[in-house]
C-alpha positions as CSV (number, residue, x, y, z in Angstrom):
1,X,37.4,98.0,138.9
2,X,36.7,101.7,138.2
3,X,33.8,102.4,135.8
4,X,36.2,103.9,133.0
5,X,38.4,100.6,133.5
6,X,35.1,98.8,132.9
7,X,34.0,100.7,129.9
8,X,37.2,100.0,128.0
9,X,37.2,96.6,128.7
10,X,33.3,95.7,127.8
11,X,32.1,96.2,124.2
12,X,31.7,100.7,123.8
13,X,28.1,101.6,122.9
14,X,27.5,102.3,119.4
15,X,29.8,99.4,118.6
16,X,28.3,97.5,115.3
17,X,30.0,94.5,116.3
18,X,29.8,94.5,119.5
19,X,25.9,95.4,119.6
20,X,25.4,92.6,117.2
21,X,26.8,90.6,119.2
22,X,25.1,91.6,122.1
23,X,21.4,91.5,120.2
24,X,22.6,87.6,119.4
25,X,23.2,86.9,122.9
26,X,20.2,88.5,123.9
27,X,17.6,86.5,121.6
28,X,19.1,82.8,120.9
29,X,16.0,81.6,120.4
30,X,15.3,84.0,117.4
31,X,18.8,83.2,116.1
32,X,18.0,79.2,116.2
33,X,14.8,79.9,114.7
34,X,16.6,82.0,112.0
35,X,18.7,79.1,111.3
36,X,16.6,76.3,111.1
37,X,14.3,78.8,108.8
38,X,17.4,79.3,106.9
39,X,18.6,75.7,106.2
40,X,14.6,74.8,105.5
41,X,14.5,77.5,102.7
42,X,18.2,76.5,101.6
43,X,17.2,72.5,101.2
44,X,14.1,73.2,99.6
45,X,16.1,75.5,97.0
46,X,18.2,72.5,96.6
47,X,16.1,69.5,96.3
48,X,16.6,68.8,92.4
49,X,20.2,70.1,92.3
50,X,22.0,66.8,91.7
51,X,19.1,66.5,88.3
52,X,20.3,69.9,87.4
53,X,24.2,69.0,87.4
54,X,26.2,67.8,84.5
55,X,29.6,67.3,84.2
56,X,31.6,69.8,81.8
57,X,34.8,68.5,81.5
58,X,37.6,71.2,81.6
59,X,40.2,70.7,78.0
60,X,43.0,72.6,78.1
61,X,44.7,73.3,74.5
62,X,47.4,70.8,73.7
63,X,46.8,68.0,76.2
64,X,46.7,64.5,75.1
65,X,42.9,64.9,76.4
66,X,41.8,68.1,73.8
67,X,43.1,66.4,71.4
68,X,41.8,62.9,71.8
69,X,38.4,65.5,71.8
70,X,39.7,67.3,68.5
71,X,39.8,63.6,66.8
72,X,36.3,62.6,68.5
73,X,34.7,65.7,67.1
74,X,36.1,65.2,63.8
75,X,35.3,61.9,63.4
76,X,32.1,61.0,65.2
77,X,30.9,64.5,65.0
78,X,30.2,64.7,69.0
79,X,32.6,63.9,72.0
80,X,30.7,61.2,73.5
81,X,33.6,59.1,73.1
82,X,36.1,57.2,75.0
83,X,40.0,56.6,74.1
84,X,42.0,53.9,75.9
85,X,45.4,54.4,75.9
86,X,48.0,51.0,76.0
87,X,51.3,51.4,77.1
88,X,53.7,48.2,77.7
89,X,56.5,46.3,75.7
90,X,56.0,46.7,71.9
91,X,54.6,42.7,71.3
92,X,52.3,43.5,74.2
93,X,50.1,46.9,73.1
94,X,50.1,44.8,69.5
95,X,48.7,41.9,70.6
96,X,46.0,42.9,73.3
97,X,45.5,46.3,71.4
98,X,44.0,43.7,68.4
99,X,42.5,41.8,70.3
100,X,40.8,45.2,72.2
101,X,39.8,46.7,69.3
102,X,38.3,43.5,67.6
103,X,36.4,42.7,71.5
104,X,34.6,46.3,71.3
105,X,33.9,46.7,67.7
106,X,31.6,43.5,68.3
107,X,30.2,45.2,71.2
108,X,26.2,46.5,70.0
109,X,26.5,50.3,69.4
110,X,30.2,50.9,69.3
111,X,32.4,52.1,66.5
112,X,36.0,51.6,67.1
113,X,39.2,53.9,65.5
114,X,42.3,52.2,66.1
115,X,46.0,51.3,64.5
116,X,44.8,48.0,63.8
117,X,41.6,49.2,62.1
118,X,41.1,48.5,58.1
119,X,40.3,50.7,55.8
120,X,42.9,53.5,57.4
121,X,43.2,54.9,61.0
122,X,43.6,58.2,62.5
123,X,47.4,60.0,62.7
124,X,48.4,60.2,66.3
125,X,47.0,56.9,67.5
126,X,50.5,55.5,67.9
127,X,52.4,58.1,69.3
128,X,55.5,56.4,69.6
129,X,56.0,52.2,70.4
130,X,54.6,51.0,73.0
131,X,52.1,53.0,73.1
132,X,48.8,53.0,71.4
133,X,44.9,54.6,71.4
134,X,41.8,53.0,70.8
135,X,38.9,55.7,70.4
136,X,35.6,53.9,71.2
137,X,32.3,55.6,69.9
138,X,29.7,54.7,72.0
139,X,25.9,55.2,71.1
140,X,23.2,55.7,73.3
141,X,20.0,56.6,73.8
142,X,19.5,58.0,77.3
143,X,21.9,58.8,80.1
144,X,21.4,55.2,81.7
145,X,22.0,53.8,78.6
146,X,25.3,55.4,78.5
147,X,26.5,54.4,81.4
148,X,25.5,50.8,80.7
149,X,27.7,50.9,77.8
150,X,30.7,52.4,79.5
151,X,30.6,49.4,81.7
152,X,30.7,47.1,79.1
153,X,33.4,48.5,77.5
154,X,35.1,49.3,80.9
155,X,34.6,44.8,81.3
156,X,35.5,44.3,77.9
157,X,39.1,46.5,78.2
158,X,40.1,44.6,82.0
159,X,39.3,41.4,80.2
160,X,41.4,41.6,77.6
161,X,44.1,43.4,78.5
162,X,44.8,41.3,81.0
163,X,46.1,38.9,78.4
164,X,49.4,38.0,79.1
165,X,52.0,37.9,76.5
């Protein structure tokens, strides 16, 4: 091969790239040390990152979800609330959605908002038949204690609407 032939085919001199490349190859050592340095410092940044996530849920203007929010808000004064939604034949949604609604209000710390509730309910909760919305207040004093509760109410919905008709 003729030393122009070889020039153009190896990386030219001056090349950032190619001397880059060529400084990497030269020194892997250095660039495993780099790394290693690297994830060290980035795991140590990181240690407490899950403690300093929390969930902020995306609601998006005119959704059934903002507006199950808007009625939350409103009416608990804080969105720390849960709706279930019952869909099925008429009779069905009637009979468990009762039945629901009467199971969670005895729950300790709840406050339940539903068709079936006395005293008045909330426009909206019955969209059309067959289907309904329960909102469930839940109140808590710590994180753990709020997902405790969520359980309990998450038992006390499978439970009971499994109900057959």
């Amino acid at each position: 091969m003729s030393p122009a032939r070889k020039r153009r085919a190896g990386p030219r001199r001056g090349s950032r790239p190619g001397a880059l490349g060529e400084s990497l190859t030269r020194h892997p050592r250095l660039v495993l040390g780099f790394w290693v340095l690297l994830v060290f410092v980035l795991a140590l940044v990181g240690r407490n990152l899950p403690d300093q996530l929390e969930a902020h849920p995306l609601y998006i203007s005119g959704t059934e979800p903002a507006q199950a929010r808007e009625i939350s808000l409103r009416q608990f004064g804080s969105d720390e609330s849960m709706v279930v939604v019952l869909r099925g034949p008429r009779a069905a949604v009637d009979l468990q959605g009762r039945e629901l609604a009467k199971r969670i209000d005895a729950l300790p710390s709840t406050v339940v908002v539903s068709p079936w509730s006395t005293g008045g309910t909330l426009g909206g909760l019955r969209p059309k038949p067959g289907v309904a919305g329960v909102v469930v207040r839940v109140g808590h004093r710590s994180d753990e204690g709020l997902t405790e509760m969520l359980e309990l109410v998450e038992g006390t919905v499978t439970k009971t609407v499994g109900l057959t008709v």
